[in-house]
C-alpha positions as CSV (number, residue, x, y, z in Angstrom):
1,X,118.3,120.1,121.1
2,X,119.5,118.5,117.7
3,X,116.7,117.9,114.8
4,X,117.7,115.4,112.7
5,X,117.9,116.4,108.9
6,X,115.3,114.7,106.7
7,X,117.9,113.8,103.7
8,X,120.7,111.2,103.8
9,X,124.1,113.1,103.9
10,X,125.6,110.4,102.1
11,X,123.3,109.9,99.3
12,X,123.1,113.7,98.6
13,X,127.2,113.9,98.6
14,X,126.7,111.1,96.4
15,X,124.4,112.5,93.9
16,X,126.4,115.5,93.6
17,X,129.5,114.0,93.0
18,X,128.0,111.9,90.2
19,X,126.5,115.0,88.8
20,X,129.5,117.1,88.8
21,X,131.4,114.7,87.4
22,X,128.6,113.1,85.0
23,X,131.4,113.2,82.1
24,X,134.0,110.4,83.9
25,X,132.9,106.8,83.6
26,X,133.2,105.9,87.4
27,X,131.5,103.1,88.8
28,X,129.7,103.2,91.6
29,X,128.5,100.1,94.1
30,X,128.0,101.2,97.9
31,X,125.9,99.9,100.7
32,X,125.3,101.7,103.9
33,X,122.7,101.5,106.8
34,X,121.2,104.6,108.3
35,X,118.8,105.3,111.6
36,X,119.9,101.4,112.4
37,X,116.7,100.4,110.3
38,X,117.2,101.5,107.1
39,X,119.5,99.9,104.1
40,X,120.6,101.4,101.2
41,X,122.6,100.4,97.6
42,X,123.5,102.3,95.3
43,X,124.9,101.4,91.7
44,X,126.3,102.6,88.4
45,X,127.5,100.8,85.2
46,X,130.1,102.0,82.7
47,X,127.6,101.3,80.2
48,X,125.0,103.5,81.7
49,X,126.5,106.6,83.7
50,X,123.4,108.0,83.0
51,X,121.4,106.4,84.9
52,X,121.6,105.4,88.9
53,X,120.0,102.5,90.6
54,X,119.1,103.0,94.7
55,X,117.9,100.6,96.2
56,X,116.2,100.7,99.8
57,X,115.3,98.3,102.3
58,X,112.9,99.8,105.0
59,X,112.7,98.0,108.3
60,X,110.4,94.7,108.6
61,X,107.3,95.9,109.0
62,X,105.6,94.5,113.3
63,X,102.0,92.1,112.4
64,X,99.5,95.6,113.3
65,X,100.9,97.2,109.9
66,X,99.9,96.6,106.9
67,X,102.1,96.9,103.7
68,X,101.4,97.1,100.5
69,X,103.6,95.7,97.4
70,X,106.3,95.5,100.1
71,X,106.0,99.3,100.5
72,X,103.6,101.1,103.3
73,X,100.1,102.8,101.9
74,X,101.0,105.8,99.2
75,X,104.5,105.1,99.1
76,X,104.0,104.7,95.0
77,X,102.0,107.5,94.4
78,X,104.3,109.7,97.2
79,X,107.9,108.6,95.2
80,X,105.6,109.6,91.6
81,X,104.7,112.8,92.5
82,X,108.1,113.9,94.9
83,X,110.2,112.6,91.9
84,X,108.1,113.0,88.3
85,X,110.2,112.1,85.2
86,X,113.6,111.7,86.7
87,X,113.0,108.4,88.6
88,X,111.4,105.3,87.5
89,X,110.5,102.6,89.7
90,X,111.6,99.0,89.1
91,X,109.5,95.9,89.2
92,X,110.5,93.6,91.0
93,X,112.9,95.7,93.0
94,X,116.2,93.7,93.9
95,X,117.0,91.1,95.9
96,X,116.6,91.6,99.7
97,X,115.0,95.7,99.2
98,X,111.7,96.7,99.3
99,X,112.1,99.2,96.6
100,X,114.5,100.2,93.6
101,X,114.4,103.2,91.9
102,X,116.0,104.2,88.8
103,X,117.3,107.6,88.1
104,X,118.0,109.3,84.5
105,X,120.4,112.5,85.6
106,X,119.8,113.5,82.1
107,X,116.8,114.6,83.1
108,X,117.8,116.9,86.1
109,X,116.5,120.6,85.0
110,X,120.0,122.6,84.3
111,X,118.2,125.3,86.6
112,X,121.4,124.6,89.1
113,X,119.5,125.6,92.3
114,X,116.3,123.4,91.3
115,X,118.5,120.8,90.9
116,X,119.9,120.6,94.0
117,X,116.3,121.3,95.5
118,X,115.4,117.7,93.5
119,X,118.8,116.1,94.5
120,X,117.9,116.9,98.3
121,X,114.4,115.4,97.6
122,X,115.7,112.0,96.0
123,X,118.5,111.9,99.0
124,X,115.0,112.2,101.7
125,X,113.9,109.0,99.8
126,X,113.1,107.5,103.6
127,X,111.0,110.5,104.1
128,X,108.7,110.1,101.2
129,X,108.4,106.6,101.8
130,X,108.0,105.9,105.3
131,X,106.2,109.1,105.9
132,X,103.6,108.4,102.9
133,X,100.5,106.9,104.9
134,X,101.3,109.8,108.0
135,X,101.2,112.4,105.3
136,X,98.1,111.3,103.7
137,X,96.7,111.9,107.1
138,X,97.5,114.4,108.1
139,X,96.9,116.2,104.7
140,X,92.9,115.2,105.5
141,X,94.0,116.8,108.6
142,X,94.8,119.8,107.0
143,X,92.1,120.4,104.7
144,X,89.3,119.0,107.5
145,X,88.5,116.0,105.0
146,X,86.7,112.9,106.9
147,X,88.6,110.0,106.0
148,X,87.4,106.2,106.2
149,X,89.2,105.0,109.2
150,X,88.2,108.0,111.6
151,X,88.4,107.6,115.0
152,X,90.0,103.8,114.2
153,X,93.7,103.1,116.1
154,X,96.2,103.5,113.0
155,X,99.4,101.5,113.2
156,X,102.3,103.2,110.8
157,X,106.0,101.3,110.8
158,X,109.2,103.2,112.0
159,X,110.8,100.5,113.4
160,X,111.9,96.6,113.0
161,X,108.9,95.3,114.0
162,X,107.9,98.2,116.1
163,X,105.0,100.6,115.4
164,X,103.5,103.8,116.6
165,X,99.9,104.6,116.7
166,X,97.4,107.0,115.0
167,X,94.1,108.4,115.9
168,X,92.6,110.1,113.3
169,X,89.5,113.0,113.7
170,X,88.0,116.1,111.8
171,X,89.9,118.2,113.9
172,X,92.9,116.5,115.4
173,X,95.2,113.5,115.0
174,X,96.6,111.7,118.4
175,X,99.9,110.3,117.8
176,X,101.1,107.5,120.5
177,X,104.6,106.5,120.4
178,X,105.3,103.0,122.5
179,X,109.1,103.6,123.4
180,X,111.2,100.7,123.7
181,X,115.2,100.4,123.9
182,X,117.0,97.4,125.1
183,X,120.0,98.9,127.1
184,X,119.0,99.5,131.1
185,X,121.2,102.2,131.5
186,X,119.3,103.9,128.0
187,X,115.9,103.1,129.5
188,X,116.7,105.4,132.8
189,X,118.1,108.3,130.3
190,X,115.0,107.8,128.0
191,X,112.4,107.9,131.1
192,X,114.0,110.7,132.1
193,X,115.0,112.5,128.9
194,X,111.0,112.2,127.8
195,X,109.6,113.5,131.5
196,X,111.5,116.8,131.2
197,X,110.5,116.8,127.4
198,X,107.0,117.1,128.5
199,X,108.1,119.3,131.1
200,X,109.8,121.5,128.8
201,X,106.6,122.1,126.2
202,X,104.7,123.5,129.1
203,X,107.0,127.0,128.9
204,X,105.7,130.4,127.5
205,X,107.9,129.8,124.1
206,X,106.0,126.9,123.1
207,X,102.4,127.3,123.3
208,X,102.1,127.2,119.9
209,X,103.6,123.3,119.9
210,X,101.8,120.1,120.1
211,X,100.8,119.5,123.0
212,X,102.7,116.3,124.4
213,X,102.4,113.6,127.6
214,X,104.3,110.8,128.4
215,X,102.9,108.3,130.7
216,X,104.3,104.5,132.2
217,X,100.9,102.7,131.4
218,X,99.5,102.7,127.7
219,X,96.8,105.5,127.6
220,X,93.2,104.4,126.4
221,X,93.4,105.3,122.9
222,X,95.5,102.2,122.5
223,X,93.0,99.6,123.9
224,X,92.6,98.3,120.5
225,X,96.3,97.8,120.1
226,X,98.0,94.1,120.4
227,X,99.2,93.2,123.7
228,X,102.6,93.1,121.8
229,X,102.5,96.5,121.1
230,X,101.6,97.9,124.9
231,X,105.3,96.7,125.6
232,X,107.1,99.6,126.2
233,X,109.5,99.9,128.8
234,X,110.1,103.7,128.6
235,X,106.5,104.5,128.4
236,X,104.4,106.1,126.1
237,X,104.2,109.7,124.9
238,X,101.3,111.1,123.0
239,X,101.4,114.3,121.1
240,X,98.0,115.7,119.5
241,X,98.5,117.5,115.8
242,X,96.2,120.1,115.1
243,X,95.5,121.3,111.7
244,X,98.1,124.9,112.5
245,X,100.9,122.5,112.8
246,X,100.4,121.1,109.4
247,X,99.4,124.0,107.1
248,X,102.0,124.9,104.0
249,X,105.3,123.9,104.7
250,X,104.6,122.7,108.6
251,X,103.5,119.4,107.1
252,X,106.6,118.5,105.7
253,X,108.4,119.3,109.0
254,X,106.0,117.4,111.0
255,X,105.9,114.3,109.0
256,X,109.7,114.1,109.1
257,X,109.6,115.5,113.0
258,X,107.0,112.3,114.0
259,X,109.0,109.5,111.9
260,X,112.2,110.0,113.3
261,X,111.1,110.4,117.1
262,X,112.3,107.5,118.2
263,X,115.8,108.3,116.7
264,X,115.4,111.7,117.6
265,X,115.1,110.4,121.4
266,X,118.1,107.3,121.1
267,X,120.3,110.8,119.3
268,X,120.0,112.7,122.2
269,X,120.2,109.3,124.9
270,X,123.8,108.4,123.8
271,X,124.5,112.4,123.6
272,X,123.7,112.1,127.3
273,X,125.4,108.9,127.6
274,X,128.6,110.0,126.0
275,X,128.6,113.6,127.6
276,X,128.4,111.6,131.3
277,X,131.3,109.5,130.5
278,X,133.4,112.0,129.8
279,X,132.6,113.6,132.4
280,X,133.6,110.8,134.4
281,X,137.0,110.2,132.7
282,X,137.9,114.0,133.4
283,X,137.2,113.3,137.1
284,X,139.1,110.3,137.3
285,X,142.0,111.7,135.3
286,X,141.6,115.1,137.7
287,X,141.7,112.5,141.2
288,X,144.2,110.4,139.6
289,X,146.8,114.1,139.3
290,X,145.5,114.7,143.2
291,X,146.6,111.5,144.4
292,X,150.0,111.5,142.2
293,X,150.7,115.3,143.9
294,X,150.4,113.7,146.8
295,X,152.4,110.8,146.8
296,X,156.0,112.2,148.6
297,X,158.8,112.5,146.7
298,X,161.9,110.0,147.5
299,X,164.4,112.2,147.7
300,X,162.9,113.8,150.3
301,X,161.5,110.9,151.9
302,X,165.1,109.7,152.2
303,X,166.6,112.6,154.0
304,X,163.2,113.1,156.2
305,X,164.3,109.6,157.1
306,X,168.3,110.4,157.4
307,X,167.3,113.5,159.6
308,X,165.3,111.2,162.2
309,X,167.5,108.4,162.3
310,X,170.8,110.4,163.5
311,X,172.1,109.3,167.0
312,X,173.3,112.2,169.3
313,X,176.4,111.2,171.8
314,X,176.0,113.3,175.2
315,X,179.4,114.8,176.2
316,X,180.9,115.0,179.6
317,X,182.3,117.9,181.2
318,X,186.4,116.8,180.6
319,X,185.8,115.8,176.9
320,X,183.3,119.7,176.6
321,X,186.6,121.8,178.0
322,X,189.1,119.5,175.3
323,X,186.8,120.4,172.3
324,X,186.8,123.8,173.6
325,X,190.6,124.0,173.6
């Protein structure tokens, strides 16, 4: 299976081109939507080229989760300490985003391979945002700290107007995912698709993974939740983080693992999608030679239908000893 890469391939090509050609005076003014949720805008002046703005709009956040400033919990502090001195954050952001940031490349360190390290960073901007209040948890996960809402049902965006559920203790952190799409044929793949993905973490290779379950009725953790949020018709799966699976560098790789599930699950549903309908086409096109090998040629037809239509005249004895002569 496919991971999904944390950082926006666009913005990071972006970033470098800008920094590798910081000397021309190029403005820049792109939009672009990634994950189908998230919208981004960047900008530079002529009178500026130092500086960058990106702007980000993060999907519209369902009634169970709370945002604050128009960002989710520790998004601020997350952007302050992921980005120190070379981004500045812009109050009020602009029209229509929840956040813009402004960036001094002036103040990239001329170490080249930090640099691109901090470019990579900037370019997972959805990361540090979105994944802010799930990192702050399971960073008390890490270090065993007892938090204020432990053992309370934790709603965290990750898409429009759809959330996914937390369950926070000492020693563990349940993680419920209501799954939701909208096409039938996706909902069949995604049932599907998420039974054998349970199946699949039961194997001797991954014992050391979170353990998972998927289920067609919401499981009891989420009898808090708002009847909206139990709507889910591809069910629910529920993975349970332990503190091994966030210690070091883990916790980066789980946070961005557990935000982009959902797209992680669409990904490989039109994979499947698209790999069946090919599959199809290369059947049709395979019958479609079959038949045309067997359609007879006319030609042939004509002088299979010659042959049978000649008329043979029966000779009598007197006209047999004529011929003969």
């Amino acid at each position: 299976m496919i991971l999904l890469q944390s950082h926006s391939k666009f913005l990071l090509q972006t970033l470098l081109n800008r920094v590798q050609n910081f000397d021309k005076g190029v403005e820049l003014d792109y939009h672009w939507v990634e994950f189908g949720d998230v919208r981004y805008h960047i900008q530079v002046s002529m009178k500026n080229p130092q500086h960058l703005k990106l702007s980000v709009s993060l999907p519209i956040p369902p009634p169970d989760t709370v945002f604050m400033g128009g960002l989710p919990s520790g998004a601020i502090e997350a952007i302050k300490s992921a980005y120190g001195a070379v981004v500045q954050i812009l109050d009020p952001p602009r029209d229509g985003f929840n956040l813009t940031l402004k960036l001094n490349l002036s103040k990239l360190p001329p170490d080249e391979e930090y640099k691109h390290v901090l470019l990579v960073k900037i370019a997972s901007v959805r990361e540090v945002v979105l994944g802010a209040p799930l990192r702050l948890i399971l960073k008390q996960l890490a270090s065993r700290t007892v938090s204020s809402n432990i053992n309370q049902l934790v709603a965290l965006v990750h898409r429009p107007k759809e959330s996914f559920f937390l369950v926070p203790q000492v020693d563990k952190v349940t993680v419920i995912f209501p799954m939701r799409f909208n096409d039938s044929i996706d909902i069949v793949l995604a049932t599907s698709f998420l039974q054998e993905f349970v199946e699949a973490r039961r194997t001797a290779g991954l014992h050391n993974a979170p353990s998972c379950s998927w289920s067609s009725t919401p499981p009891l953790e989420l009898k808090e939740a708002a009847t909206e949020a139990l709507s889910a018709n591809a069910g629910f799966v529920t993975f349970v983080i332990f503190p091994r699976h966030v210690e070091g560098k883990k916790l980066d790789r789980t946070v961005w693992s557990l935000s982009t599930f959902h797209a992680y699950v669409s990904y490989h549903v039109k994979c499947s999608e698209g790999f069946m309908h090919t599959r199809m086409r290369r059947r049709v096109e395979s019958l479609i030679e079959a038949l045309g090998r067997a359609k007879p040629d006319t030609d042939t037809e004509n002088r299979k239908k010659g042959g049978h239509n000649r008329s043979f005249k029966r000779l009598s004895l007197k006209d047999g000893r004529t011929n003969s002569n």
